[in-house]
N, C-alpha and C positions, 0 to 999 in steps of 0.2 A: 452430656447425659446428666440430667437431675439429680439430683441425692436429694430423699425424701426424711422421714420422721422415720427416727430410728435407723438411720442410714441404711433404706432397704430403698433402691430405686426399682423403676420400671424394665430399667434392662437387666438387672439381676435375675428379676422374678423371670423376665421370659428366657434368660438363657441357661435358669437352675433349673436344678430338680423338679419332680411335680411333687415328689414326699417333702409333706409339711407345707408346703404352698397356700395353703388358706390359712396357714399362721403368718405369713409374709404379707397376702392379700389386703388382712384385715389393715395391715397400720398404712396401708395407702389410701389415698384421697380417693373418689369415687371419679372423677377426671382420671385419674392416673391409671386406676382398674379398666377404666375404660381404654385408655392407650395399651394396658397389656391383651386384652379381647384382641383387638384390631391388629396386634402386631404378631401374637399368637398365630392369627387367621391368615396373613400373611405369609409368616413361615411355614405353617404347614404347604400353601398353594406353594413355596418354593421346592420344601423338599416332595414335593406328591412330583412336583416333574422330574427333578433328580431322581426319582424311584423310577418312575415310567422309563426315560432313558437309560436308567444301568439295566432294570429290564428287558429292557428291548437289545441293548448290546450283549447280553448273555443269551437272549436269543438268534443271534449272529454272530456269535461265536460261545458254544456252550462250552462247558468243561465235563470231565464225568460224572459231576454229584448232580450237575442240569440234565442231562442226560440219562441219567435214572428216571427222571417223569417224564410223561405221556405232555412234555410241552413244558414252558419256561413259569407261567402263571400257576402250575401246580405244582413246581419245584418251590413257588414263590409262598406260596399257601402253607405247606409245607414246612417252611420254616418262619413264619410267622403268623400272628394270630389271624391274619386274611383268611376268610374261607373262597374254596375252590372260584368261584363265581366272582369273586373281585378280582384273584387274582388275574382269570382269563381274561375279565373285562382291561387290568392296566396293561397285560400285554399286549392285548388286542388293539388296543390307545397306541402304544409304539410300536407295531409294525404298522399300521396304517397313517404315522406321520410322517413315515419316512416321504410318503409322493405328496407331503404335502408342510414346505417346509414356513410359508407364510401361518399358518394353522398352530405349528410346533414354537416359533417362534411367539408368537403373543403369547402360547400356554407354559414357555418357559422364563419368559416376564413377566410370571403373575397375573395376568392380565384375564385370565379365562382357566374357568375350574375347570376339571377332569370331566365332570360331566356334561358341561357345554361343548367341551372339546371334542367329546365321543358325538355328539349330536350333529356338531357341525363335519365331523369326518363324512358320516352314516350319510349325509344331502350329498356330499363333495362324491363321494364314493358311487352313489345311485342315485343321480339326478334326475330331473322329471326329462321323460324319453323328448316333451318339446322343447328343449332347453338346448341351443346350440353350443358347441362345446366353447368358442370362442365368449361366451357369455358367463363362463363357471369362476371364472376371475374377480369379477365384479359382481358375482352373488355372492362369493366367498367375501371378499373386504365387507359385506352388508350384513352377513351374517355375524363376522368379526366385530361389525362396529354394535352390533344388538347384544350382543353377549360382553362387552366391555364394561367395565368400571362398577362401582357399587348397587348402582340401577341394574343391573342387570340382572334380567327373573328368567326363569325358563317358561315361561308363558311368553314376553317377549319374543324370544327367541322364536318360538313356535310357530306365533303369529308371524314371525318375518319370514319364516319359510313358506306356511299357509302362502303367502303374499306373491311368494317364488312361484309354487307352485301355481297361482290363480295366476299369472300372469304366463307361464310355461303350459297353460292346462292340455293335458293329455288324456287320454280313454283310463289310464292305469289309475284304478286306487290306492289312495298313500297308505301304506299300514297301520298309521292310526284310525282309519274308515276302516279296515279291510276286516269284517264279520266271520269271516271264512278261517283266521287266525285265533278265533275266541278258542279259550279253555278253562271249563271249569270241572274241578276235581274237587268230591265229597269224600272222604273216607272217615269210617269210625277208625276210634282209637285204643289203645288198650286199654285204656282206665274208662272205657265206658262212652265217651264224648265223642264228638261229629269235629275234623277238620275240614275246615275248606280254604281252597286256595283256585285265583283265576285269575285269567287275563283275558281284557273286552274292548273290543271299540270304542271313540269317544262316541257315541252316540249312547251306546248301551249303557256306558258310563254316566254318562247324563243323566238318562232316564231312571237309574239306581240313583243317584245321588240325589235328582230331586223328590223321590220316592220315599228314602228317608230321612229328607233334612227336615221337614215339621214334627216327623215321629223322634227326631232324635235329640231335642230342641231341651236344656235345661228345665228341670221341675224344682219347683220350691215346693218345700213342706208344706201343711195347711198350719202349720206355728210359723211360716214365715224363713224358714231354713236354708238355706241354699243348697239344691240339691248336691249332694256328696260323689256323684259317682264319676265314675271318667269319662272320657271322649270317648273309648272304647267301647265300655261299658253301653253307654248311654247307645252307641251305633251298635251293638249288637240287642240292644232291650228290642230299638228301631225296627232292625231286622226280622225278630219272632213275631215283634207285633204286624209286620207290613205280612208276613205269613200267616199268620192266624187270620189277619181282612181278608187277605184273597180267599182262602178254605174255609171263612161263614158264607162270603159271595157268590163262590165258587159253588156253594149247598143252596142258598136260596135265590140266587141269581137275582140278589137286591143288589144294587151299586148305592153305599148309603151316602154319598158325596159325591163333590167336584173329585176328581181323581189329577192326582199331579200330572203338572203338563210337564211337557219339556220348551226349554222357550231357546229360539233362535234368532239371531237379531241382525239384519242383515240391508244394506238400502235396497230400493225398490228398485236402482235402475243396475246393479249386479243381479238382482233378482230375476229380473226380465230380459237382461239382455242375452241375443243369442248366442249358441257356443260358435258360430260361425265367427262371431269377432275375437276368440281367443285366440281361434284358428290362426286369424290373418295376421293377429298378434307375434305369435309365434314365427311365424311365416317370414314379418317383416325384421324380425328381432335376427333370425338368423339369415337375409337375403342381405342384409346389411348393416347391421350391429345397431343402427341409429335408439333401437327403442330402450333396450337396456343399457345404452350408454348414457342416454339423456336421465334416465333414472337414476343410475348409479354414480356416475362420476362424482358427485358430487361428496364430501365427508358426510353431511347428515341426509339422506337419501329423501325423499318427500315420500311416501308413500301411502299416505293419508287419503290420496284418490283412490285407492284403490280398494278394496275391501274382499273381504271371506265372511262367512257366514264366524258367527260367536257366539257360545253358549257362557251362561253364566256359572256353570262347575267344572265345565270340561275345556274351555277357551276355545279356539280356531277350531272352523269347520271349513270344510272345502267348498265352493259354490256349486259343482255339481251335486253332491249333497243334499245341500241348501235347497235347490232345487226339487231335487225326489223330495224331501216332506214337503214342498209348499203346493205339491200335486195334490192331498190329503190334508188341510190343516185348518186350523181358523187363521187369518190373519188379520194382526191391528195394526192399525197404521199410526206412526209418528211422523210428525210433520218438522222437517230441519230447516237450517239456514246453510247459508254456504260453506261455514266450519264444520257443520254434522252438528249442531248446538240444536235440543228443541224447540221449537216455538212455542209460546205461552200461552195459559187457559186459565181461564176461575181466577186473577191473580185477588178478589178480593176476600176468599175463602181461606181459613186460615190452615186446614188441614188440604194435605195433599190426597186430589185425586186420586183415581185409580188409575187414570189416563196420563198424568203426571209421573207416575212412581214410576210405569210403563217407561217413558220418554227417559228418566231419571237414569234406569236402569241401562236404555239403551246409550245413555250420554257416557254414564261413569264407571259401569260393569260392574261395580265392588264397590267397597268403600274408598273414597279418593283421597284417603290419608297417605301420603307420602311411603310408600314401601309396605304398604297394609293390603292384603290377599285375598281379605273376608271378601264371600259369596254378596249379591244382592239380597239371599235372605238373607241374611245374619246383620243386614242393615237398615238404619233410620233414615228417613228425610229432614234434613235440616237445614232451617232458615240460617242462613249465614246471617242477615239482619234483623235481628229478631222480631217477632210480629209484632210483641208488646211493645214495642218502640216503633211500629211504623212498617217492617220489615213484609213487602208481600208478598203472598205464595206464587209467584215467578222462577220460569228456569234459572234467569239472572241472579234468584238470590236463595236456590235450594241444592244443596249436594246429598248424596247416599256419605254416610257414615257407619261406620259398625257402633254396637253398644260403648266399647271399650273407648274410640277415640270419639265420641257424640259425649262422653261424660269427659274423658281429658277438655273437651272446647268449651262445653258449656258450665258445670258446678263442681268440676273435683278441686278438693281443697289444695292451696297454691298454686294452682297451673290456669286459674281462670283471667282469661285476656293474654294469656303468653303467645300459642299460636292463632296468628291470622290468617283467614278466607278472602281471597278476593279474586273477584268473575274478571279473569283476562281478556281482552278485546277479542279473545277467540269464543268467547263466552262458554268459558269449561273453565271451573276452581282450579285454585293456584293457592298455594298454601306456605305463607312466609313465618319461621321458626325464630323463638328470641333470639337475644345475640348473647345469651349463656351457651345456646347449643351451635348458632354459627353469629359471629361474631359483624360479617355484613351484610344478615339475613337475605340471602338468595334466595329466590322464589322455588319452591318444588313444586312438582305437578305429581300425580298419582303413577302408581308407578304398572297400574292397570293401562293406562292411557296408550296408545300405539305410535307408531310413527318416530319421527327422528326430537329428540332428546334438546331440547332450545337453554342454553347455559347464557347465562348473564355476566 
C-alpha cells in the first residue's frame, strides 16, 4: 500500500470514515482519487452480496423481530434507510439464487451488480416457452458473459436476451412489448400541482422519448448564455410544450411539421424472413442441442448474425415487433457489407448526408466513444480524418459522436490528439486511449456495439 502526501493513502480513505473525507481526498493525486472511486465500487458490489445472502438466510430461518414483518425485505427496510421496494427486491435476489447457484456465484465475485443479477434470474426463471430446457445452461454462461466486467451496460445485457429470445421465438410477448402492462397515473396534489407516475412499453417509450428529445434540447440565451436549467427541467418545459402542439392541432387540425418518427433499425433479411424458420430453429435446437451448442459453447459467443430489431432510446426490439410496424411504415434502406459496415456515397461532399447519418446511425446507434450512452440525436458526424487535410466523407472515415466527446477529439484544450479513431478491418471505429489513461493503449470499441467483446 502507498503512503501518499501527508501520509493519508488510498486504503486509509476507503477503509475510514466518510465524516471529513473530502479533507483526506483533497491531498491525493487525482490518479489516486481515482483508485479510491473504483475500489469504493468494488466494495460496495461485495458487501451488496453479503447483504443479499444474510438476507436471504434470515429468510430461512427467521427469528422473532423477522417475523414481526409481512416478509424479510420489510424487516429489512425497517431497520434501515432502504425503502419497502429495495428491500423486497434484495430479498427477492436471494431466494431466487438459491436454484441458481452459477448466477450467485459470479454475483458474489463481484463480477455482476444486483441489478444484472435480478435481470438475468427474471430470463433463467421464465424463459422463452421455445427454449428447451437442456439449452438454459448455455443461455445462462451468455448472459453471464454479457453482464461481466466494466463493459458491461444493461442495454448489452438486453440485447443478449432480445438475441435468446429471437432465436427461441415464441407466440408469447416479452414484457418489455407487452402494452397490456402499461400504467399511467395522474393525480393532483395537495399544494395544488399534478403528479405523474408510469410504466410503458419500449415502443411507447420510444415514441415519448423521440417526441421530446428536440423539444427538450438546450437553449442559450439571445446574450449567448448557456441555458441554466436541468435535465429535468428542460424534459418537463418538453412535455407542456409537446401538449400544448397536440391541443393547437388538435383545434385546427393543421400538423405544422414533420412529426417525430420512431426509427427502427433492423436487416432486411431478419425483416423478411419467415417465422416458419424460427419455428424449425427451435425445433432443431431442442430435437438435438446442435444449434445452441454451436452458438454458445464457445467463451465469446458470435452473435452478430443474428439480429433484433433496435431503436435508438429504447434499444432491443423483438423481430415480431419489427415486423407489425414494417406492415405500416416508410422504409429506408442501407446498403452493408459482410460486417453490417455501410457502404459509401457522396464521398466527395464534405457534409454528411442524410442518407449517411441514416447508415451512421444504423452502424454506431449512439455515440461510439467508449462507454458513452448518448442517443443518435444528441450526436455529430465526424471525420475521423479530417476533410481539411484530405479526410472524405466515407463510412470508412465518419463516426457518430455526442457534443461532449466530438469537442474532447477535436479542440478541447490539452486533450487534442490524445485519443485515436481508427476504422478496424471490421470497418466500425475502434478507439485507442493515451498511455496516461492505459499504459499499452488497447483498442476500445463502443460499448453500444453488440456481440462478443474482442480484447487484445
Amino acid at each position: 500500500m502507498t503512503t501518499v502526501n501527508d501520509f493519508v493513502s488510498v486504503g486509509d480513505v476507503v477503509a475510514g470514515s466518510a465524516t471529513g473525507v473530502r479533507g483526506r481526498l483533497w491531498r491525493l493525486r487525482p490518479a489516486e482519487v481515482r483508485d479510491v472511486a473504483v475500489s469504493v465500487s468494488a466494495e460496495i458490489l461485495r458487501l451488496e452480496a453479503i447483504r443479499v445472502a444474510a438476507v436471504d438466510e434470515l429468510a430461512l430461518n427467521p427469528d422473532e423481530q423477522v417475523l414481526c414483518y409481512r416478509g424479510v425485505g420489510r424487516w429489512l427496510a425497517a431497520n434501515t434507510m432502504l425503502q419497502n421496494a429495495a428491500g423486497n427486491k434484495i430479498a427477492a435476489l436471494g431466494a431466487a439464487l438459491r436454484s441458481f447457484p452459477d448466477i450467485a456465484a459470479q454475483f458474489e465475485a463481484g463480477d455482476l451488480s444486483l441489478d444484472h443479477a435480478a435481470i438475468i434470474v427474471a430470463f433463467c426463471e421464465s424463459p422463452p416457452k421455445g427454449m428447451p430446457t437442456t439449452a438454459l445452461p448455455s443461455c445462462m454462461k451468455t448472459l453471464l458473459a454479457a453482464a461481466s466486467g466494466v463493459e458491461a451496460t444493461t442495454i448489452k445485457l438486453r440485447y443478449a436476451i432480445a438475441v435468446l429470445e429471437r432465436i427461441f421465438e415464441s407466440d408469447d410477448t416479452p414484457p418489455g412489448e407487452d402494452d397490456d402492462l402499461n400504467v399511467l397515473r395522474i393525480a393532483p396534489t395537495l399544494n395544488g400541482r399534478v403528479a405523474i407516475k408510469g410504466d410503458f412499453d419500449a415502443l411507447t417509450g420510444e415514441m415519448l422519448l423521440s417526441a421530446l428529445s428536440g423539444l427538450s434540447m438546450p437553449k442559450p440565451a439571445a446574450d449567448g448564455t448557456p441555458d441554466q436549467r436541468s435535465a429535468a427541467k428542460r424534459t418537463a418545459d418538453a412535455f407542456t410544450e409537446l401538449i400544448r402542439r397536440y391541443l393547437d392541432n388538435a383545434m385546427t387540425r393543421v400538423d405544422g411539421g414533420q412529426r417525430p418518427h420512431v426509427n427502427v433499425h433492423i436487416t432486411a433479411k431478419d425483416l423478411a424472413e419467415h417465422r416458419e424458420c424460427a419455428t424449425m430453429r427451435s425445433e432443431t435446437a431442442s430435437n438435438d442441442g446442435e444449434f445452441y451448442g454451436s452458438a454458445f459453447d464457445d467463451d465469446e459467443p458470435d452473435v452478430e448474425d443474428l439480429d433484433v430489431g433496435y431503436m435508438p432510446w429504447m434499444g432491443p426490439l423483438s423481430v415480431s415487433l419489427t415486423r407489425m410496424l414494417a406492415c405500416d411504415c416508410m422504409l429506408s434502406t442501407v446498403l452493408m457489407d459482410g460486417n453490417g459496415a455501410p457502404l459509401d456515397a457522396t464521398p466527395h461532399k464534405r457534409l454528411v448526408t442524410p442518407e449517411q447519418r441514416t447508415a451512421l446511425i444504423a452502424r454506431d446507434k449512439g455515440c461510439a466513444f467508449p462507454n458513452c450512452d448518448a442517443v443518435p440525436a444528441w450526436c455529430d458526424a465526424h471525420h475521423i480524418k479530417p476533410w481539411s487535410v484530405g479526410g472524405l466523407t466515407v463510412m470508412d472515415n465518419l463516426t457518430l459522436l455526442c457534443r461532449s466527446h466530438h469537442r474532447l477529439i477535436h479542440s478541447t484544450s490539452g486533450f487534442r490528439g490524445i485519443w485515436e479513431i481508427k476504422m478496424g478491418t471490421d470497418h466500425k471505429p475502434w478507439f485507442i486511449p493515451p498511455s496516461g489513461i492505459d499504459p499499452k493503449q488497447r483498442r476500445r470499441r463502443s460499448t453500444t456495439r453488440q456481440g462478443p467483446v474482442h480484447r487484445d
